[in-house]
C-alpha positions as YAML, in Angstrom:
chain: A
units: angstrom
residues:
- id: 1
  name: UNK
  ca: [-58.43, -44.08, 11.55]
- id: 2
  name: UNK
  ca: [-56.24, -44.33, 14.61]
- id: 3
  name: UNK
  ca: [-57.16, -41.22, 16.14]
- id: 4
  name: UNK
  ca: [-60.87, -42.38, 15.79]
- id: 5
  name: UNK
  ca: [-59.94, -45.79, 17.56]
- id: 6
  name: UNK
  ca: [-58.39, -43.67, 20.10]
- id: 7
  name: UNK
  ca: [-61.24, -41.24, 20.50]
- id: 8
  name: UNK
  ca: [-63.57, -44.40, 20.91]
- id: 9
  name: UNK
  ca: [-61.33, -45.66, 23.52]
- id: 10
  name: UNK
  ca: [-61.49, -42.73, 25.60]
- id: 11
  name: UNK
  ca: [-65.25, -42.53, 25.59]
- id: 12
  name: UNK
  ca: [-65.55, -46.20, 26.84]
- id: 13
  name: UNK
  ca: [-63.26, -45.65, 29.43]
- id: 14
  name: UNK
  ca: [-65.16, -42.47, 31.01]
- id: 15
  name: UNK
  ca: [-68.63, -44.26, 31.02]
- id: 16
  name: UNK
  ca: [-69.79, -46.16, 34.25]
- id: 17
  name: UNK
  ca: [-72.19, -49.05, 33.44]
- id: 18
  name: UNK
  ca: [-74.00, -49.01, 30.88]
- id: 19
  name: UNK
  ca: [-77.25, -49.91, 32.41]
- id: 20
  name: UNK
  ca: [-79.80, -47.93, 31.10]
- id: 21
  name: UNK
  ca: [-78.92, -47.23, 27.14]
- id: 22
  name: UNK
  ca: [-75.53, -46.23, 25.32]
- id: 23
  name: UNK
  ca: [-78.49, -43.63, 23.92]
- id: 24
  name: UNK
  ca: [-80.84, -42.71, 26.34]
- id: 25
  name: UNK
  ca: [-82.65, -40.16, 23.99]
- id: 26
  name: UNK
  ca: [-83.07, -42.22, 20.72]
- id: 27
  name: UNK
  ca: [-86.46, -42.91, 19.85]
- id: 28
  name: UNK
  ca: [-87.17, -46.76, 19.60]
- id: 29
  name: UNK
  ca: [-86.72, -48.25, 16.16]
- id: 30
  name: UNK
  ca: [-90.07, -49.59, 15.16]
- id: 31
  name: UNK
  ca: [-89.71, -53.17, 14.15]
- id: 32
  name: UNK
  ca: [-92.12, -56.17, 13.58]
- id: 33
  name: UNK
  ca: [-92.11, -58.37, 15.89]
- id: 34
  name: UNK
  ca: [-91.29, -61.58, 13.96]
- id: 35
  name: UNK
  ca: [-87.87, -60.00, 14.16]
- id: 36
  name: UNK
  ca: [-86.65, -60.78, 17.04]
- id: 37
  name: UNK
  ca: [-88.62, -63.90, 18.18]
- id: 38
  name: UNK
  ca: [-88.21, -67.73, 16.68]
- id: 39
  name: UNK
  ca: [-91.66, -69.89, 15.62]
- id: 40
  name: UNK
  ca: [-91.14, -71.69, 18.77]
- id: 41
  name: UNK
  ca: [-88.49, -71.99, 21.61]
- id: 42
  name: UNK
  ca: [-87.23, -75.05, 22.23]
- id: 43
  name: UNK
  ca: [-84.65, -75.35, 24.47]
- id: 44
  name: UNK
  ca: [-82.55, -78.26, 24.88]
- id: 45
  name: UNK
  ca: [-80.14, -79.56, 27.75]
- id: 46
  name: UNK
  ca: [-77.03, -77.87, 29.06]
- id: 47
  name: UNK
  ca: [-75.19, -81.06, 30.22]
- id: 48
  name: UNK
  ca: [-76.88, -83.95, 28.65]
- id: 49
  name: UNK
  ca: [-79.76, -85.88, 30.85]
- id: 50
  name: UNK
  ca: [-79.92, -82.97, 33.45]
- id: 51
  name: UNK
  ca: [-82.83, -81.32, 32.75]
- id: 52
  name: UNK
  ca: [-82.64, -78.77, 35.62]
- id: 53
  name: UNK
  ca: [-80.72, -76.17, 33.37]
- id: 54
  name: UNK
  ca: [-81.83, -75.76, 29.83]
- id: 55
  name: UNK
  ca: [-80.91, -73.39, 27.24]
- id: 56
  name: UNK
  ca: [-82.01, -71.86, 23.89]
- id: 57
  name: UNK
  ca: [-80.18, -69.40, 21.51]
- id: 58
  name: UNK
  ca: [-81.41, -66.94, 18.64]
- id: 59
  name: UNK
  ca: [-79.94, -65.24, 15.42]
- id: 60
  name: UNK
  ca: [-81.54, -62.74, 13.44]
- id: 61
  name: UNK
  ca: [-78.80, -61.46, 11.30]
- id: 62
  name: UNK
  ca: [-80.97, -59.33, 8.92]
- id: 63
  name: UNK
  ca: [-82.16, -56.98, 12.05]
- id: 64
  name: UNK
  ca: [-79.74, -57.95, 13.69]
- id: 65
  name: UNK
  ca: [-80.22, -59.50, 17.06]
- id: 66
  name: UNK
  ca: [-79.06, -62.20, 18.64]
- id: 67
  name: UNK
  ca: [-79.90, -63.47, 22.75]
- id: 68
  name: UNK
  ca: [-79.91, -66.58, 24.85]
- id: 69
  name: UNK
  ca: [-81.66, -68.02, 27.54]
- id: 70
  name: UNK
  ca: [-81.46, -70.55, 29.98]
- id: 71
  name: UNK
  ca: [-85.12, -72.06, 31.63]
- id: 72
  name: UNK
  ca: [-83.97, -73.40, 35.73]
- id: 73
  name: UNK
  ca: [-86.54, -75.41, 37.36]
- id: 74
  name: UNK
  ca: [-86.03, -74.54, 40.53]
- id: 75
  name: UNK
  ca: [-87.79, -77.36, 42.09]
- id: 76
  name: UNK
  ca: [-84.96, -79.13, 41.12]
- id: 77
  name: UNK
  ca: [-82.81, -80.72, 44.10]
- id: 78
  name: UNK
  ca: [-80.06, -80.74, 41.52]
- id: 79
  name: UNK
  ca: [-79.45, -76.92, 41.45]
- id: 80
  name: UNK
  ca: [-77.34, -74.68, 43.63]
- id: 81
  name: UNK
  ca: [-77.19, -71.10, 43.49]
- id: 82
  name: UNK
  ca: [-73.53, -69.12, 44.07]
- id: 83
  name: UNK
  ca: [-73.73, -65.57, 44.74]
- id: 84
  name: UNK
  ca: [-70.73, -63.14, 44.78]
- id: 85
  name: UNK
  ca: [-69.62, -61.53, 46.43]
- id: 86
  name: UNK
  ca: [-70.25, -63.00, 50.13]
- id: 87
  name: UNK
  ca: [-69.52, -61.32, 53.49]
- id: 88
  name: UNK
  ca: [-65.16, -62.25, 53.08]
- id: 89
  name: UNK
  ca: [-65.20, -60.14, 50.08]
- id: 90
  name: UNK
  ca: [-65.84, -56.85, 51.61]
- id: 91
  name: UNK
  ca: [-62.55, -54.46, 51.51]
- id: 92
  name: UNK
  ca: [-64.49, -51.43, 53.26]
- id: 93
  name: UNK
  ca: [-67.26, -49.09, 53.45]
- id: 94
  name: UNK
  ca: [-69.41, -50.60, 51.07]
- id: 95
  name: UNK
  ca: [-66.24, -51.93, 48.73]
- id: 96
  name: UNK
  ca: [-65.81, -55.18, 47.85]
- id: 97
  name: UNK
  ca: [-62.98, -57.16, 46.03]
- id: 98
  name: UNK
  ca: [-64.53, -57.97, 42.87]
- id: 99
  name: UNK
  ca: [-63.76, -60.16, 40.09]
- id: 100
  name: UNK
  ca: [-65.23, -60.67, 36.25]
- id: 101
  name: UNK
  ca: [-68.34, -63.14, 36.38]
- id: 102
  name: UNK
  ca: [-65.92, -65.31, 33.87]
- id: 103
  name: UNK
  ca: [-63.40, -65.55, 36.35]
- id: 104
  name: UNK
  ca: [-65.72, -66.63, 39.01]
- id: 105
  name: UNK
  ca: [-67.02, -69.14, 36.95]
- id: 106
  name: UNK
  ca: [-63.80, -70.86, 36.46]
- id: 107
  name: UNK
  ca: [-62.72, -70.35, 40.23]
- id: 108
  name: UNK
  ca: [-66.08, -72.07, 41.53]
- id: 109
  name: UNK
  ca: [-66.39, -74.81, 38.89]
- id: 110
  name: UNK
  ca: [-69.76, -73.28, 37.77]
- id: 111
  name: UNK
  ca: [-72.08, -74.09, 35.24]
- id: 112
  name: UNK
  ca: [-73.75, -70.85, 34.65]
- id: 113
  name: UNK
  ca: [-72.79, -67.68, 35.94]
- id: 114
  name: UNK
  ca: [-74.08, -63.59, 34.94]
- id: 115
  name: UNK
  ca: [-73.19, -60.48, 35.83]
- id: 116
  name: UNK
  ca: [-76.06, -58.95, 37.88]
- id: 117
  name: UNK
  ca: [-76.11, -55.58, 40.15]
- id: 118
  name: UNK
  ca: [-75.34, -52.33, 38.94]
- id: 119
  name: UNK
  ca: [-71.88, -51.05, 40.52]
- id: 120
  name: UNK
  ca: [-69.91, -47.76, 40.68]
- id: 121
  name: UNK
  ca: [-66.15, -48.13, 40.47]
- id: 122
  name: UNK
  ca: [-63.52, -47.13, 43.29]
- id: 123
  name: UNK
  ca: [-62.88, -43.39, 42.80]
- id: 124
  name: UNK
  ca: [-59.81, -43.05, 41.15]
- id: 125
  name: UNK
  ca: [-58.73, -39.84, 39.64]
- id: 126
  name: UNK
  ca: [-57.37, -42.01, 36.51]
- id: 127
  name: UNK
  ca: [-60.51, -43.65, 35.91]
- id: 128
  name: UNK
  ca: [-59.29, -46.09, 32.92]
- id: 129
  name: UNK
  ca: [-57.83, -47.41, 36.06]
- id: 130
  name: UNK
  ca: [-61.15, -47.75, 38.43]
- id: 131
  name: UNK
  ca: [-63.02, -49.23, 35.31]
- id: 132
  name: UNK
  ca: [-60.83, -52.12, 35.38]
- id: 133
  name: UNK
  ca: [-59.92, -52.51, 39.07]
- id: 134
  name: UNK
  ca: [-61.04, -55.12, 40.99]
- id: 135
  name: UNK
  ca: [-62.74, -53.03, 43.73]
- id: 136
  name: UNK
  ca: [-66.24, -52.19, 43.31]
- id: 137
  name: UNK
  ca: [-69.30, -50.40, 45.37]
- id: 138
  name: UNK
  ca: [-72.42, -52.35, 44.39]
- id: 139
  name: UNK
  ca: [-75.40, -50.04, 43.74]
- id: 140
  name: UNK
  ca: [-78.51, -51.11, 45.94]
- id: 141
  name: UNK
  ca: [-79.77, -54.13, 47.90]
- id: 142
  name: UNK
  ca: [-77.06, -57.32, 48.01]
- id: 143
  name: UNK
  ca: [-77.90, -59.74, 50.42]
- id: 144
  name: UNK
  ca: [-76.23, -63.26, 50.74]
- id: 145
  name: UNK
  ca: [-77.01, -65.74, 53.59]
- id: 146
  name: UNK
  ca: [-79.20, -63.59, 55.57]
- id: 147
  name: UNK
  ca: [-76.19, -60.49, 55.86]
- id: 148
  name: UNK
  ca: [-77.51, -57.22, 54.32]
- id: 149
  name: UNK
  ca: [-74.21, -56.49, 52.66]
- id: 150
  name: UNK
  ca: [-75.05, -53.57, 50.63]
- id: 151
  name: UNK
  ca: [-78.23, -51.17, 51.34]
- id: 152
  name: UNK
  ca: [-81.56, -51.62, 49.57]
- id: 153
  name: UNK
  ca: [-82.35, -48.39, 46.95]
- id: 154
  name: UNK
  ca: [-86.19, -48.09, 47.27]
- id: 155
  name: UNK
  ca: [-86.71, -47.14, 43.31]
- id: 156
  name: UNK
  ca: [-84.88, -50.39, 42.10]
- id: 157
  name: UNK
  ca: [-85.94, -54.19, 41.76]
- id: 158
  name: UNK
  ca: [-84.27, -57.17, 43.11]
- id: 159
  name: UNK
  ca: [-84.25, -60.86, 42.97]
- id: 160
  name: UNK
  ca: [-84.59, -62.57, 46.32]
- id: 161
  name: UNK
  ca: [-83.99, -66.38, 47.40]
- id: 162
  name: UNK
  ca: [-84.58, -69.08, 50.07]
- id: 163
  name: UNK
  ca: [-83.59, -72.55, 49.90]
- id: 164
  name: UNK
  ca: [-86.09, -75.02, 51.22]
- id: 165
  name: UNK
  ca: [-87.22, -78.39, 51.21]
- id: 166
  name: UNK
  ca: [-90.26, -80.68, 50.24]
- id: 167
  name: UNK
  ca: [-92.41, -82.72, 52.12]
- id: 168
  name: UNK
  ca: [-89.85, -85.27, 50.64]
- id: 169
  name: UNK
  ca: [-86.79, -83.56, 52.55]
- id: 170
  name: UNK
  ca: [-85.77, -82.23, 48.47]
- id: 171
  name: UNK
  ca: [-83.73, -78.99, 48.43]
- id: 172
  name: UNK
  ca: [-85.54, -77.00, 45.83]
- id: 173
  name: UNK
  ca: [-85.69, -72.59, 45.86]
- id: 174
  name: UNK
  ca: [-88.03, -70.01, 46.57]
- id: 175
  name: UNK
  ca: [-87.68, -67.15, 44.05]
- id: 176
  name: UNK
  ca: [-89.04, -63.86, 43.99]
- id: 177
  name: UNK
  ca: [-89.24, -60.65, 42.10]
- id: 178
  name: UNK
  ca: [-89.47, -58.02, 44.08]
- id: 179
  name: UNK
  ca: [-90.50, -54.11, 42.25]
- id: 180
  name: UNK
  ca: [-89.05, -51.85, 45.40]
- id: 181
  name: UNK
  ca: [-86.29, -53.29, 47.43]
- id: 182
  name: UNK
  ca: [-87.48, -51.81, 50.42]
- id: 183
  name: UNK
  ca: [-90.75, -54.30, 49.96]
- id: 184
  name: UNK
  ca: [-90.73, -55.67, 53.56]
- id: 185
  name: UNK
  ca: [-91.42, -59.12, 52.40]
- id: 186
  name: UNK
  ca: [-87.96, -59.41, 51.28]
- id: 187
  name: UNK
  ca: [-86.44, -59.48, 54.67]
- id: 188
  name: UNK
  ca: [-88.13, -62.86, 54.48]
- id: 189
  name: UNK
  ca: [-85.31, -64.06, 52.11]
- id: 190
  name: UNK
  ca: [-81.92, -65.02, 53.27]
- id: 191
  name: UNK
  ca: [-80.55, -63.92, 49.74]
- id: 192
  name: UNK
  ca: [-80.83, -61.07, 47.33]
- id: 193
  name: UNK
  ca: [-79.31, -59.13, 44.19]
- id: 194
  name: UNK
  ca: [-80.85, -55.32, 43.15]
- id: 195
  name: UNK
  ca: [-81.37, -55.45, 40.00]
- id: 196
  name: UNK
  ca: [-83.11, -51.66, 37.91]
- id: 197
  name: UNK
  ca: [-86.60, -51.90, 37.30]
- id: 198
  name: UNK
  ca: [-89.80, -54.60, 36.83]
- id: 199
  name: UNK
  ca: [-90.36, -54.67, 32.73]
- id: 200
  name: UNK
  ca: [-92.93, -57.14, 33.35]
- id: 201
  name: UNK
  ca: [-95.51, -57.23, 36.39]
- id: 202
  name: UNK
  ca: [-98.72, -59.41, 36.72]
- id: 203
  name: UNK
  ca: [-98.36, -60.29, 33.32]
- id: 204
  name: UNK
  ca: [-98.79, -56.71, 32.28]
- id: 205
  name: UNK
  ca: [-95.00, -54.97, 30.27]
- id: 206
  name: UNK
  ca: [-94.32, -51.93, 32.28]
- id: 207
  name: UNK
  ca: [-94.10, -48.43, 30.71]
- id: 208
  name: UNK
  ca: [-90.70, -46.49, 30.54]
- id: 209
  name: UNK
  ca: [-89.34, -43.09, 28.86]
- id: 210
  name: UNK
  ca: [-86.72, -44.28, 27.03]
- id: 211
  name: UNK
  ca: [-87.25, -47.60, 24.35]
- id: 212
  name: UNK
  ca: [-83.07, -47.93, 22.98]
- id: 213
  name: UNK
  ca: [-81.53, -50.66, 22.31]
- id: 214
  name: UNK
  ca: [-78.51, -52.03, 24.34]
- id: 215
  name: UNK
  ca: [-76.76, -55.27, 25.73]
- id: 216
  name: UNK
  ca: [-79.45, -56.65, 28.18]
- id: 217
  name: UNK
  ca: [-79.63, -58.90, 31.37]
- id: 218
  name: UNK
  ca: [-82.78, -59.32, 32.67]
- id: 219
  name: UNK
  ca: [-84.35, -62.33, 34.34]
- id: 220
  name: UNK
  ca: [-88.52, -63.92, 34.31]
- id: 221
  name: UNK
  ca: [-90.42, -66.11, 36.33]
- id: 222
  name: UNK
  ca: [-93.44, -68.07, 35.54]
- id: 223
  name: UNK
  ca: [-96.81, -67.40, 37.41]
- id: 224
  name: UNK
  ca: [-96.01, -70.29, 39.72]
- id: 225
  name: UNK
  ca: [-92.59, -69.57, 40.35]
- id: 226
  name: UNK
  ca: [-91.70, -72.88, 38.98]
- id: 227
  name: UNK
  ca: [-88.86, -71.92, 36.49]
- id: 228
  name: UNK
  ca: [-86.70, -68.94, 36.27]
- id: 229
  name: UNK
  ca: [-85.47, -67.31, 32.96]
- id: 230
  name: UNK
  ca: [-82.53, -65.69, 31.78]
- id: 231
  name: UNK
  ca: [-82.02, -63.92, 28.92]
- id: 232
  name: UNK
  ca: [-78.81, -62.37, 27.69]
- id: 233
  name: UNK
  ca: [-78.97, -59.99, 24.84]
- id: 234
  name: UNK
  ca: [-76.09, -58.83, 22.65]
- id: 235
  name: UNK
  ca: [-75.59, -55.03, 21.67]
- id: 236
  name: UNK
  ca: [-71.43, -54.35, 22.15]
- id: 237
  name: UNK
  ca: [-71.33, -55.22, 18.24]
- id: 238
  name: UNK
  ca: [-74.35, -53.34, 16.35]
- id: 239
  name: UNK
  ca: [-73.56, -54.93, 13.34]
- id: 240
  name: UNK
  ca: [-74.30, -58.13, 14.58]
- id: 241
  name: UNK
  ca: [-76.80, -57.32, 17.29]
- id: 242
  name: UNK
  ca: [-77.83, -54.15, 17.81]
- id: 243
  name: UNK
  ca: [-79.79, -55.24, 21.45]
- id: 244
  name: UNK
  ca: [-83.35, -55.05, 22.73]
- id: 245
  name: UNK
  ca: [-85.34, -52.64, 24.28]
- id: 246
  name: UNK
  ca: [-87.10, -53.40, 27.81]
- id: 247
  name: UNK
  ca: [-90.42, -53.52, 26.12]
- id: 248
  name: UNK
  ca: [-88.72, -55.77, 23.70]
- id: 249
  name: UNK
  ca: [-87.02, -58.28, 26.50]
- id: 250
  name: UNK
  ca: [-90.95, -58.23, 28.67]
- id: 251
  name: UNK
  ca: [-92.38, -58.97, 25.37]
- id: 252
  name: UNK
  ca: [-90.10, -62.32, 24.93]
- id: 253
  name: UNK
  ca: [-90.40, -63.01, 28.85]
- id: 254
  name: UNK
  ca: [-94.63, -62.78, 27.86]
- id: 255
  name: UNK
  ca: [-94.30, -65.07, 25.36]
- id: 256
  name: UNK
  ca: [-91.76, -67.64, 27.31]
- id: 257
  name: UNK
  ca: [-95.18, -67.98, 29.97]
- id: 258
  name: UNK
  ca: [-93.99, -65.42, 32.10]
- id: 259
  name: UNK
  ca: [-95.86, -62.99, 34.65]
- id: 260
  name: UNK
  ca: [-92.98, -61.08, 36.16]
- id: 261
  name: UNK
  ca: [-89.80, -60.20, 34.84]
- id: 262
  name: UNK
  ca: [-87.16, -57.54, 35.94]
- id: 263
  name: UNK
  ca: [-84.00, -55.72, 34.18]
- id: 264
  name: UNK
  ca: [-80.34, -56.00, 35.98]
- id: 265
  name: UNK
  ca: [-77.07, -53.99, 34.80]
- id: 266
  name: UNK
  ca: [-76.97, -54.49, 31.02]
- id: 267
  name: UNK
  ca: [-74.81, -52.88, 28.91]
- id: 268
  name: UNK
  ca: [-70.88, -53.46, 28.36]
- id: 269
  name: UNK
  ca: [-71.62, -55.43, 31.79]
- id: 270
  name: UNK
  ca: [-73.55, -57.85, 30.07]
- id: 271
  name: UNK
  ca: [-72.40, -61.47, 30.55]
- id: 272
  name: UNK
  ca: [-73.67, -64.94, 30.20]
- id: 273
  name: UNK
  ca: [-70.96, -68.16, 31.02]
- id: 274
  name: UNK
  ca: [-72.16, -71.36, 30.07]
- id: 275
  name: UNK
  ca: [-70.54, -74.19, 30.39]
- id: 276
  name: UNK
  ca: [-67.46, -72.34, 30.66]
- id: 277
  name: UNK
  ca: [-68.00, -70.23, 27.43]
- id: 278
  name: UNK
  ca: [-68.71, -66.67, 27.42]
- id: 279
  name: UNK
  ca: [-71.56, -66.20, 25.28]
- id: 280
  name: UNK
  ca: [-71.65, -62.34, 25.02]
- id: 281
  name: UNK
  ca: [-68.67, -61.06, 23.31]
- id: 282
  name: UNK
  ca: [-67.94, -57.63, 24.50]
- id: 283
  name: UNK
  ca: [-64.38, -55.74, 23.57]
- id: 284
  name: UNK
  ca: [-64.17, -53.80, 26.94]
- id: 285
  name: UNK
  ca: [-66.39, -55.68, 29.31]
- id: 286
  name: UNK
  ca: [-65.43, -54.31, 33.38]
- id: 287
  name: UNK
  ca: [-64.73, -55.93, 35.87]
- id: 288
  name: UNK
  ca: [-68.51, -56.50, 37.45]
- id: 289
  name: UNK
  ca: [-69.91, -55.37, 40.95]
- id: 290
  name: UNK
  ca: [-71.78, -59.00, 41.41]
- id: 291
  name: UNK
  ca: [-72.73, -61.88, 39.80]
- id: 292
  name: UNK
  ca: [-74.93, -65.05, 39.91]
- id: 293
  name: UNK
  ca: [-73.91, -68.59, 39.81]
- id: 294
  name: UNK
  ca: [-75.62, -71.46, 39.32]
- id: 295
  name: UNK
  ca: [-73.69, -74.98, 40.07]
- id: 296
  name: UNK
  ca: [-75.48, -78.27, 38.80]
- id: 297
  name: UNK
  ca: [-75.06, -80.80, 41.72]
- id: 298
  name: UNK
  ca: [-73.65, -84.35, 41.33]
...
């Protein structure tokens, strides 16, 4: 039994993210449907009488699954988005100082925060040692305040922002999903996180190869760009969720009103803080390349 534990130890340790599927050549388990979504969602309040962040959990424990979600209105002059890591972060040639989206969280007082690019770690020839070290090389576009910090890769997604304001002078955010991100609409943002690929365009679920099931991060937007969805989907613990597919996660997005959706780094990266509490258990999570913040102004 211990050299098993050991074995499984080692084999976590020499895997990068897990982005794409612990098994990228499985077939996709056929299941119903009714599995893996509730009669209705309802989602209730994060802090009580701000309805600017909202969230909604499910269990499933005979297929097993179990996600959340949180629904932003980002019209909302009560919302502020944190993203990490900023232009004083950067060590050197693409390397940034890095930190888990837990610990930012409790650093910047924040009321949600994720995990969000995909990352390589800083070559080290023990590499239990780069999988835990707080230096990372974000993969693709990262873009905070209107400083291209990390180059765009043209077959991945991203997520891009602006902050504007009403005819009312109300702060409220411009949010985009963006397929390529070398789209040249994005330089119109001041802000943006790569993310892997569009699951769900014009309303339509994209096609891919592979259909396994994993952790998941992945984040929707409503035709009218109103609210923004997040969904966090467990898979480090099979037994009690085994994780979604991307057909799966565009097919919840569909029925949560959304047109657009996109994947970011799932896997053992997967995290959700809420509140302060980590909602995706994980018994090896990395240190993360980036994350997104969300603080709920007073």
């Amino acid at each position: 039994m211990k050299k098993f534990a050991f074995c499984a130890v080692l084999l976590l340790l020499f895997t990068s993210c897990a982005s794409i599927g612990r098994f990228a050549f499985e077939p996709q388990i056929d299941v119903h449907e009714e599995s893996y979504f509730p009669e209705e969602f309802v989602f209730t309040d994060v802090k009580e009488g701000k309805e600017c962040l909202k969230q909604f959990h499910f269990s499933n424990r005979s297929f097993p699954v179990r996600y959340h979600i949180v629904k932003i209105d980002l019209k909302s002059p009560l919302i502020e988005f944190v993203f990490f890591p900023d232009s004083d972060d950067m060590e050197c040639d693409s390397y940034y100082k890095s930190m888990r989206t837990k610990k930012l969280a409790e650093k910047q007082k924040l009321d949600l925060a994720i995990n969000f690019s995909p990352f390589e770690n800083e070559p080290n020839f023990f590499h239990f040692k780069s999988f835990y070290c707080s230096t990372k090389k974000i993969i693709g576009l990262h873009k905070v305040n209107g400083k291209l910090l990390s180059s765009p890769e043209k077959k991945y997604c991203a997520l891009a922002f602006n902050e504007k304001k009403d005819a009312e002078e109300n702060t409220f955010y411009d949010v985009r999903i963006f397929a390529s991100q070398t789209d040249s609409e994005i330089k119109n943002y001041s802000s943006a996180l790569g993310g892997f690929f569009v699951i769900l365009k014009d309303g339509v679920k994209q096609d891919f190869a592979a259909a396994t099931h994993d952790s998941r991060m992945a984040v929707g937007l409503d035709s009218e760009r109103r609210f923004m969805y997040i969904l966090a989907v467990e898979g480090e613990f099979p037994r009690e969720s085994s994780g979604l597919s991307y057909q799966e996660c565009a097919e919840i997005f569909l029925r949560l009103g959304c047109t657009d959706a996109m994947q970011a780094d799932g896997g053992s990266s997967t995290q959700m803080i809420l509140n302060g509490k980590s909602l995706v258990p994980s018994p090896y999570t990395p240190i993360q390349g980036s994350s997104l913040g969300l603080r709920i102004r007073k």
